[in-house]
Every structure is written in structure tokens, then in C-alpha cells.
Kinemage of the C-alpha trace (Angstrom):
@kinemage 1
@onewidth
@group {chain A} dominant
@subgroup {mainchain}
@vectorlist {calphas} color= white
{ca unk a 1} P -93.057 -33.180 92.923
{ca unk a 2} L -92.953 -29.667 93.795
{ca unk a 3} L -89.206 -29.466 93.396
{ca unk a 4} L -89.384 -30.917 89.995
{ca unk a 5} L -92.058 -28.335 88.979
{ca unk a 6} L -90.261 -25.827 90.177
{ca unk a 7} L -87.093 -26.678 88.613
{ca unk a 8} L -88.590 -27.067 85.098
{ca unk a 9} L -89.889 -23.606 85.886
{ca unk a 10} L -86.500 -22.073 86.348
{ca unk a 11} L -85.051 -24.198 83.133
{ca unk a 12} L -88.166 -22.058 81.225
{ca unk a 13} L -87.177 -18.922 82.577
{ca unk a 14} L -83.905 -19.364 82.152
{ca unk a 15} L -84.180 -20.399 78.469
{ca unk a 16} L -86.366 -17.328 78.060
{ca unk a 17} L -83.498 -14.949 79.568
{ca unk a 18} L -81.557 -16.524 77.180
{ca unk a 19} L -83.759 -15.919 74.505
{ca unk a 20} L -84.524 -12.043 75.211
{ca unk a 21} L -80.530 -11.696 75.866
{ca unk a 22} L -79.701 -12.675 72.422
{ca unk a 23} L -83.096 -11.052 70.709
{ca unk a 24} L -81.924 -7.484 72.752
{ca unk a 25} L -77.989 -8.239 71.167
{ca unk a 26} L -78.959 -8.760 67.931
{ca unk a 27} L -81.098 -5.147 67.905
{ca unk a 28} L -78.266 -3.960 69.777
{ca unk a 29} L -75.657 -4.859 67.038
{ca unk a 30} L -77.654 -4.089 63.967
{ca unk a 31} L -75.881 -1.277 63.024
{ca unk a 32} L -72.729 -2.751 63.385
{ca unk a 33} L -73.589 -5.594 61.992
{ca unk a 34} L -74.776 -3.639 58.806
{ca unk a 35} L -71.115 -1.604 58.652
{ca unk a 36} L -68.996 -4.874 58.732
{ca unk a 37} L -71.224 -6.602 56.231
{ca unk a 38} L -70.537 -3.688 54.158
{ca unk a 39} L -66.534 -4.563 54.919
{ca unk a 40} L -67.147 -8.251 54.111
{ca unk a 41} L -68.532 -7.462 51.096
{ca unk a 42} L -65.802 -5.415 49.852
{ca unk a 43} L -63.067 -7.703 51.701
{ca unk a 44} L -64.713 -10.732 49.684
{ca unk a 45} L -64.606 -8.874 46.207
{ca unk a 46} L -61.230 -8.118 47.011
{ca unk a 47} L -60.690 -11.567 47.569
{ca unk a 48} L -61.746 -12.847 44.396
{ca unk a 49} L -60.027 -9.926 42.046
{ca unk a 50} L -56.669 -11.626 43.772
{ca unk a 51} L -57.831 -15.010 42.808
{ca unk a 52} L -57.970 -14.113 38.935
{ca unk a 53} L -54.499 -12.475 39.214
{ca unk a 54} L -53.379 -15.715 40.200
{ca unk a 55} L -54.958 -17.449 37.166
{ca unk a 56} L -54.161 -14.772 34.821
{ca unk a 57} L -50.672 -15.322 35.731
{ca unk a 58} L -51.090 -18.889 34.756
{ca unk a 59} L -52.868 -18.010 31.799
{ca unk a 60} L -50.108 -15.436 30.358
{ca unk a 61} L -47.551 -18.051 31.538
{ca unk a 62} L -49.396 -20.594 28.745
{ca unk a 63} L -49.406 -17.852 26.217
{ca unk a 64} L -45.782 -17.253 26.249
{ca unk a 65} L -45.320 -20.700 26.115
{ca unk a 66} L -47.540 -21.096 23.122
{ca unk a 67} L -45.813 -18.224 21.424
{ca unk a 68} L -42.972 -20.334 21.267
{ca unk a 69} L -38.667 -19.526 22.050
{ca unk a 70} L -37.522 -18.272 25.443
{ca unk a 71} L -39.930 -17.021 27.323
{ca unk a 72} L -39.124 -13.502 28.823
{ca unk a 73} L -37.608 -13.378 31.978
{ca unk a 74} L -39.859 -12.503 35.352
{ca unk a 75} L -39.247 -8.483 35.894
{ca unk a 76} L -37.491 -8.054 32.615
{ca unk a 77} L -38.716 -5.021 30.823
{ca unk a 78} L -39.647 -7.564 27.514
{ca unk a 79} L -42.201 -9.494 30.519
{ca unk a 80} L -44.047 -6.146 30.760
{ca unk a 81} L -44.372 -5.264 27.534
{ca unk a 82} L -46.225 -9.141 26.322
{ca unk a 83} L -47.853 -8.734 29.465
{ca unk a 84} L -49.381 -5.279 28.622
{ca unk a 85} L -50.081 -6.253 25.025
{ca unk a 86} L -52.114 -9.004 25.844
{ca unk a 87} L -53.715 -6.888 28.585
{ca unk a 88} L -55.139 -3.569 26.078
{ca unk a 89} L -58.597 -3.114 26.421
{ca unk a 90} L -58.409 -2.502 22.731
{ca unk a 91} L -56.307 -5.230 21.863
{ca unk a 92} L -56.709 -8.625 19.492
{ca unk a 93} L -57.532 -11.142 22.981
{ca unk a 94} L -60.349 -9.279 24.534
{ca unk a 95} L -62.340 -9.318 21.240
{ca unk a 96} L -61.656 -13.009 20.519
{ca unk a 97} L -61.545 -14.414 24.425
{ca unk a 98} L -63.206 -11.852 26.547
{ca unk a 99} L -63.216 -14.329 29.518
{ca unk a 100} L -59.331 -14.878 29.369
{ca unk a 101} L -58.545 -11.243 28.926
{ca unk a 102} L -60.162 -10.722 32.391
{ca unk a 103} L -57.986 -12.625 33.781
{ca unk a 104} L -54.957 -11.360 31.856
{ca unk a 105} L -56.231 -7.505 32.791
{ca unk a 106} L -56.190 -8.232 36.540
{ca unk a 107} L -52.784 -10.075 36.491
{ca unk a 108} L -51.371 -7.561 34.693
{ca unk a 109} L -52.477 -4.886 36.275
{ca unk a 110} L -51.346 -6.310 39.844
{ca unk a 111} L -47.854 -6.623 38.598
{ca unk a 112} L -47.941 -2.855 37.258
{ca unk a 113} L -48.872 -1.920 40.425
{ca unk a 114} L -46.304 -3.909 42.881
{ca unk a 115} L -43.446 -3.736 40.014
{ca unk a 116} L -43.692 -0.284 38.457
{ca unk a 117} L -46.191 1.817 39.818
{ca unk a 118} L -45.017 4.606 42.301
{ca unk a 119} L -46.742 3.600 45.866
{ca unk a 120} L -49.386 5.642 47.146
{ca unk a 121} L -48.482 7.769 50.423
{ca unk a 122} L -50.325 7.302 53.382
{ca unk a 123} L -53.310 9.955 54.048
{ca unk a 124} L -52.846 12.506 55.595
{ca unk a 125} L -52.929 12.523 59.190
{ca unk a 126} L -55.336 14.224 61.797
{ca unk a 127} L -52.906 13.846 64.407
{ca unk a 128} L -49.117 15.911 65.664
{ca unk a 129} L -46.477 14.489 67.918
{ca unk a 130} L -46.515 16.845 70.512
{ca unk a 131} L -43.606 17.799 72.942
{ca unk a 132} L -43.516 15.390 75.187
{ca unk a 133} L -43.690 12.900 72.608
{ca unk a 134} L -47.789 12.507 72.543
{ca unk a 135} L -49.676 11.972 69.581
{ca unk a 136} L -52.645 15.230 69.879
{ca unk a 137} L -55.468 15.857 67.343
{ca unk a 138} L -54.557 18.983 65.185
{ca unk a 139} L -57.343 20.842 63.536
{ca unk a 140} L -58.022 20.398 59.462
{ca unk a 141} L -55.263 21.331 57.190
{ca unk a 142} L -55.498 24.652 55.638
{ca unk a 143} L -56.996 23.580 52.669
{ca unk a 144} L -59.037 25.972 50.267
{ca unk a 145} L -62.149 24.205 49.201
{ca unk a 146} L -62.900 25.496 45.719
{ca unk a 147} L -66.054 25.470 43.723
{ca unk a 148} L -64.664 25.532 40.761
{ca unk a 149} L -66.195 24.368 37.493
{ca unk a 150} L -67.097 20.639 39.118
{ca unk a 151} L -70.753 20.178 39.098
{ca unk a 152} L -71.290 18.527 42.038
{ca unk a 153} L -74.928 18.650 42.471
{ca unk a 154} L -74.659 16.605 38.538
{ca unk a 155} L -72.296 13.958 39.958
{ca unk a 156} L -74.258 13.136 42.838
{ca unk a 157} L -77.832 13.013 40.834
{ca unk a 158} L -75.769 10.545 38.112
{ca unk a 159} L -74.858 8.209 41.197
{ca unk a 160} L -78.521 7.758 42.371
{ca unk a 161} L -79.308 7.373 38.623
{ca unk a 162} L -77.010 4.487 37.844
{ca unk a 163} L -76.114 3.309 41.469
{ca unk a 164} L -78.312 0.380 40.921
{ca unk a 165} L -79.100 1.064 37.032
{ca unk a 166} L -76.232 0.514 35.653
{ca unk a 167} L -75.556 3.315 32.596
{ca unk a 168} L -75.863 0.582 29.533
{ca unk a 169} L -72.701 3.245 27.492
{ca unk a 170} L -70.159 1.762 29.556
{ca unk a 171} L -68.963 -1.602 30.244
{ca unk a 172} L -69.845 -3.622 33.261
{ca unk a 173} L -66.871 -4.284 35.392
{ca unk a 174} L -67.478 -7.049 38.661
{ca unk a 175} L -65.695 -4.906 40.248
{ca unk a 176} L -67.137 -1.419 38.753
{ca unk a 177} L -66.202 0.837 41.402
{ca unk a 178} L -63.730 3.062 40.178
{ca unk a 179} L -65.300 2.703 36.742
{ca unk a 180} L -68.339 4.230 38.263
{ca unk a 181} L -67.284 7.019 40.112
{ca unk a 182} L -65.178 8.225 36.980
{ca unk a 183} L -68.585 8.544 35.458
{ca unk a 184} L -69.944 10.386 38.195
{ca unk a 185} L -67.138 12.865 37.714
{ca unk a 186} L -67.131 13.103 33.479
{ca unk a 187} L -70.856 12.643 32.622
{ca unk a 188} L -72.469 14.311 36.081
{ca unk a 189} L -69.669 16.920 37.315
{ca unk a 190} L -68.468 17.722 33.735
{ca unk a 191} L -64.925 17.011 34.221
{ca unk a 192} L -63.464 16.341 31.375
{ca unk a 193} L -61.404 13.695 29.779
{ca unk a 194} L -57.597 13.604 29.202
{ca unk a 195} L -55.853 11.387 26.085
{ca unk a 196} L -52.233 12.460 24.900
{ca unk a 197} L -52.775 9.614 22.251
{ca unk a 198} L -49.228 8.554 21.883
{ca unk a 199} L -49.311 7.570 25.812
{ca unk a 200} L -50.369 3.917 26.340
{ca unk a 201} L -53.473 3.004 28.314
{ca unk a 202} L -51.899 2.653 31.500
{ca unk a 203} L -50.369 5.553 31.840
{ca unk a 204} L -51.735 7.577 34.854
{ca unk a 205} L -51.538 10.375 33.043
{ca unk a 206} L -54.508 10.092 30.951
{ca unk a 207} L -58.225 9.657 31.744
{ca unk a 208} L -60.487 8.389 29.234
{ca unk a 209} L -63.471 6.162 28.115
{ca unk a 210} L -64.579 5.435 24.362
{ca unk a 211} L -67.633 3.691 23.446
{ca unk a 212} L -66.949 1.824 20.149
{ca unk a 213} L -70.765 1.865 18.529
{ca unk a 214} L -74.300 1.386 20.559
{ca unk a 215} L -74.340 -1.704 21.753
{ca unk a 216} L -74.444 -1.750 25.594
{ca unk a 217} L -72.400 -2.562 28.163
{ca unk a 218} L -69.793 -3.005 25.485
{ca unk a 219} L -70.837 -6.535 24.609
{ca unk a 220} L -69.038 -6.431 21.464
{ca unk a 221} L -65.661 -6.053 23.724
{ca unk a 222} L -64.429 -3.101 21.796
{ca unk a 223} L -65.070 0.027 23.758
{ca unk a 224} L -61.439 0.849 24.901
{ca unk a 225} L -60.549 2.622 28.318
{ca unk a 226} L -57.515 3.760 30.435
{ca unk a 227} L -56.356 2.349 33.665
{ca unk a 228} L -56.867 5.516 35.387
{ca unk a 229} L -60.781 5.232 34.423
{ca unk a 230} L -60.935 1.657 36.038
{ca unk a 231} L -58.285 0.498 38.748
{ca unk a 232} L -58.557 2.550 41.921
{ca unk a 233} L -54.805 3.092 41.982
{ca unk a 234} L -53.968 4.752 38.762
{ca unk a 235} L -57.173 6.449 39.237
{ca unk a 236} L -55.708 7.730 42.679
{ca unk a 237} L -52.199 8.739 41.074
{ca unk a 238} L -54.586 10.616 38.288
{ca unk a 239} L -56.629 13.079 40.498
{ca unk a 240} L -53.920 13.993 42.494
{ca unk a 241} L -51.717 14.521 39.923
{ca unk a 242} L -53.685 16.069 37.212
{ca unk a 243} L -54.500 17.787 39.656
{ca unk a 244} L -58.426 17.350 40.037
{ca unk a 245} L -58.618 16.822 43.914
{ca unk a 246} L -56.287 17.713 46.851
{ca unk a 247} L -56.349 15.005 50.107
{ca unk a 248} L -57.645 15.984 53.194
{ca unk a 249} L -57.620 15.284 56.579
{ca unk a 250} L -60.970 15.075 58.139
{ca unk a 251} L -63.907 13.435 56.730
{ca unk a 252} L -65.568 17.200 57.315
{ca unk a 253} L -63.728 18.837 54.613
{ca unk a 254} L -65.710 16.489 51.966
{ca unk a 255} L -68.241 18.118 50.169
{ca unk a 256} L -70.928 16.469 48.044
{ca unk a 257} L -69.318 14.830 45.208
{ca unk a 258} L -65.522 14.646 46.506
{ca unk a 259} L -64.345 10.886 46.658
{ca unk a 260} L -63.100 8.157 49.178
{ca unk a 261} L -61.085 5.743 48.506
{ca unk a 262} L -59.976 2.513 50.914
{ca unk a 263} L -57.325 0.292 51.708
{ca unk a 264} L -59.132 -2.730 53.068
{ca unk a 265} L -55.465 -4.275 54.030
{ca unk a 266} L -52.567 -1.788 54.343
{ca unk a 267} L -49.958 -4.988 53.155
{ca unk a 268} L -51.351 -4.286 49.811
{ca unk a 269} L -49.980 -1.791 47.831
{ca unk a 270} L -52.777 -0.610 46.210
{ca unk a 271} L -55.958 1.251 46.925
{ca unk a 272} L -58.553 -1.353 46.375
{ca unk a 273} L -61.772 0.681 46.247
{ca unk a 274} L -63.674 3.706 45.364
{ca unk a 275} L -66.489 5.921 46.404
{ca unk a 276} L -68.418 9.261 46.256
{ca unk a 277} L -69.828 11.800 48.905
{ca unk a 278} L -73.296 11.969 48.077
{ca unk a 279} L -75.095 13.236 50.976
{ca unk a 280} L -73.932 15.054 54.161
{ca unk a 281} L -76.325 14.783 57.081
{ca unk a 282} L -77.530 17.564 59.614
{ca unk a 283} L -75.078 16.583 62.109
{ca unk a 284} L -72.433 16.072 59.702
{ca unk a 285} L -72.224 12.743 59.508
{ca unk a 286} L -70.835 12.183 55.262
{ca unk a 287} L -72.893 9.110 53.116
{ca unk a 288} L -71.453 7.400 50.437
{ca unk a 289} L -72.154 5.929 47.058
{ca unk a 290} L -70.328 3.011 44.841
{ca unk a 291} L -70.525 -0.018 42.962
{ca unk a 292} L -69.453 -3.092 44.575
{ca unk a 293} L -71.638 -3.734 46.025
{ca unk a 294} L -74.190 -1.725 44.794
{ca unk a 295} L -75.047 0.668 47.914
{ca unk a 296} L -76.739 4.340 48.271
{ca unk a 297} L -75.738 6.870 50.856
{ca unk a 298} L -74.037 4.322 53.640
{ca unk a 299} L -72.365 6.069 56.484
{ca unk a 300} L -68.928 6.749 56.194
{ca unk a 301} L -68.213 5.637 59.849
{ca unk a 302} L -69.516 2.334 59.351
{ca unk a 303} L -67.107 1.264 56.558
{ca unk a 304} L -64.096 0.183 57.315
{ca unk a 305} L -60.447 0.183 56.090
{ca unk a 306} L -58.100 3.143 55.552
{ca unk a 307} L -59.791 6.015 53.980
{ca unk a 308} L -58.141 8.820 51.693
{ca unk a 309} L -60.341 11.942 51.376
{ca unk a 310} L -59.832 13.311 47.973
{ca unk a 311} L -62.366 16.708 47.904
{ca unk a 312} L -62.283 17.635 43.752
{ca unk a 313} L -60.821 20.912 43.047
{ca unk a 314} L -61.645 21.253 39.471
């Protein structure tokens, strides 16, 4: 009898080492828990912007069919051109099937990107290959942060303001990333717009956002837009190259309202989101802002991916 009590005993105790094992993991690994549910998040949205390229594909494929004649040829310059057409944020399809444009819009703007764009280098590096063949940690580049005209203190008060609110003037992407921090820049830090007019929307070269009348969140489907507004890549190309931001090095060269952007899988050729620097703790530790999903001042450290530190020079 005794040896039965005392083995149920040590099945208790052991089931209640068991117990405060896992309880004292799970604190353990909050934290990390919380960065790489951040990751999934963005991994998963990722996920599904590739699954409507594949069905816009389809979709365009039916249209061309439906236009009737020979269909233009996969990588021919003619493919680009129906593809783009159908694709203008200002053009006949999203006003009469806003649902199929979507899909059109993310197909088309994959293909841009793997078949025309210019790839994005990879960011710069915090590390030398010293002599004997090592790879060392170099201090920052020489980089002169500027003030400039950029009002950051006005990009980072717009970001708590619409971080969870969205701003009902502009149209409500699912994956509104880009879209937001191009707000943050125009309507908080004053930056201002670029449109050459005869260049076509997806030209890197311009920057722009037009709301067509008051409705909000453009549910009329008329408010029109460049790429470089919206898709994290052009946008990329666009700051760099206006220029409105220099890349950095070291997370410690951003300053409050400079921008990350990440490569959640470096296969891809295309930068797949973006965010802003909205608060910089006492021990230096940068916090970040974005849509998709909606999140205030999450530690840079915790998110995953490859970063590119853009800090604004404008």
C-alpha cells in the first residue's frame, strides 16, 4: 500500500514539474514569441498577395482570350502593355470590377517587378573582410544625417493618428503598408509629391496620390495613384533615387521618421514590406510603425527578415 501511495505521489509531482516547466517556458519565450508572431503575420500576408498574382494571371489570361485574335506572347513587349492597361488605377476595370482589378494589379505588378524592374541591391553591410580573410564589424558609414526640410516630428504624430484609424482620403489597401508610410512622409513630414504627367503610373520616377471627390476610402474606385505610392519596391527605387533618403548601415543611424523596409525571403526579388521609425528608446533600441498588421512602436530587433535602413534626407 505504501508503495502505491508513494508512487502516485511522485506521478503528482512529477506532473506538477511538468506543469511549472512549461508555465516558466512560456513566460520565458513571450517576447520571442511576440517578435515571430509579428514575422508570421507579415510572412502570411505575403503569402496571400502571391496567391492573387496567381489568379490575376488567370484572370488576364481570360481577358485576352475574350478580347479575341492571338493573344500576345508571354514577355513580349505587347503582354506588358494589355497587362498594364488593365492594371491603371485609373483605368475602365477598376471602376466597373473593383474585385478583379485587384487581382489584375497584383499580377501585374509581380511581373513588372521580376521582368522589368531593375533589382534592388543588397543593404549595405556592417561588416569588412579583413586580411586574413575574416569577416570584422566596421563602424557606421560616413553618412551625414541631415535635417533638412522633413518634418519628422509630423510624420511620426500622423502614424499614431492613423496607425489603427485609418485616414478615410485614401484608399484601403489589405496590404496598406507602403501606402501608409507614403502618407506619413507627404501629409506628416511635408514631402512633397512628384507627377511628370506624361510618365505612366508605374514609373518609379513619380510619387503621387489623387483623391477623385469626398467619398472615403475611395469607394467610388476612382482616386488614382502611382506604384511608387503603393508597392514597396518602386517605392524603394523612388526614395533612393529621387533622392529623398540615403541607406545606412546600422539600425543607429535611423532617426525618428526614417523608414525600414524587409525582405521576408531573399528568393524574392522584391522588397515586400514597409515601415517607419517612430520612437527611439533610452538605450537605443529603434520602434517601428506600419500597416499590416496594424502595430505601434514594435522593436526593431524582434522583426525579422532583411532590413534596409533608409534615414530621409529631404
Amino acid at each position: 500500500m505504501l508503495k502505491k501511495l508513494n508512487f502516485r505521489w511522485m506521478a503528482v509531482l512529477g506532473v506538477l514539474f511538468v506543469v511549472a516547466l512549461l508555465t516558466g517556458a512560456g513566460k520565458w519565450s513571450a517576447a520571442s514569441q511576440d517578435g515571430k508572431s509579428s514575422v508570421d503575420g507579415l510572412i502570411n500576408m505575403h503569402i496571400a498577395e502571391q496567391q492573387k498574382v496567381e489568379q490575376g494571371r488567370k484572370l488576364f489570361k481570360d481577358l485576352l482570350r475574350r478580347e479575341g485574335g492571338k493573344a500576345p506572347a508571354y514577355g513580349s513587349d505587347e503582354y506588358l502593355k494589355r497587362l498594364l492597361e488593365y492594371a491603371d488605377p485609373a483605368g475602365e476595370l477598376r471602376r466597373r470590377d473593383p474585385v478583379k482589378w485587384e487581382f489584375i494589379d497584383a499580377y501585374a505588378y509581380d511581373y513588372y517587378v521580376r521582368n522589368v524592374s531593375p533589382p534592388i541591391p543588397p543593404p549595405m553591410s556592417n561588416t569588412a573582410i579583413d586580411g586574413n580573410q575574416n569577416a570584422v564589424e566596421v563602424a557606421p558609414s560616413d553618412v551625414q544625417i541631415q535635417s533638412g526640410h522633413y518634418n519628422r516630428s509630423g510624420a511620426v504624430n500622423y502614424a499614431y493618428t492613423y496607425v489603427f484609424n485609418y485616414n478615410p482620403a485614401y484608399h484601403k489597401f489589405n496590404a496598406d503598408c507602403t501606402n501608409f508610410v507614403s502618407q506619413c512622409l507627404k501629409d506628416g513630414g511635408g514631402v512633397p509629391i512628384v507627377d511628370a504627367k506624361w510618365r505612366p503610373y508605374w514609373d518609379k520616377d513619380d510619387w503621387y496620390y489623387y483623391r477623385i471627390g469626398n467619398d472615403s476610402f475611395d469607394s467610388n474606385n476612382d482616386d488614382a495613384w502611382s506604384w511608387s505610392w503603393v508597392k514597396a519596391k518602386t517605392f524603394h527605387h523612388h526614395i533612393n533615387g529621387r533622392p529623398l533618403a540615403v541607406q545606412v548601415s546600422y539600425a543607429s543611424q535611423l532617426e525618428l521618421g526614417d523608414i525600414v523596409q524587409l525582405n521576408l525571403n531573399d528568393s524574392e526579388p522584391a522588397n515586400d514590406h514597409s515601415m517607419i521609425v517612430t520612437k527611439i528608446d533610452p538605450d537605443g533600441t529603434r520602434r517601428v510603425t506600419y500597416h499590416t498588421n496594424n502595430t505601434k512602436d514594435k522593436k526593431l530587433s524582434e522583426i525579422g527578415g532583411t532590413h534596409y535602413y533608409m534615414h530621409v534626407t529631404y
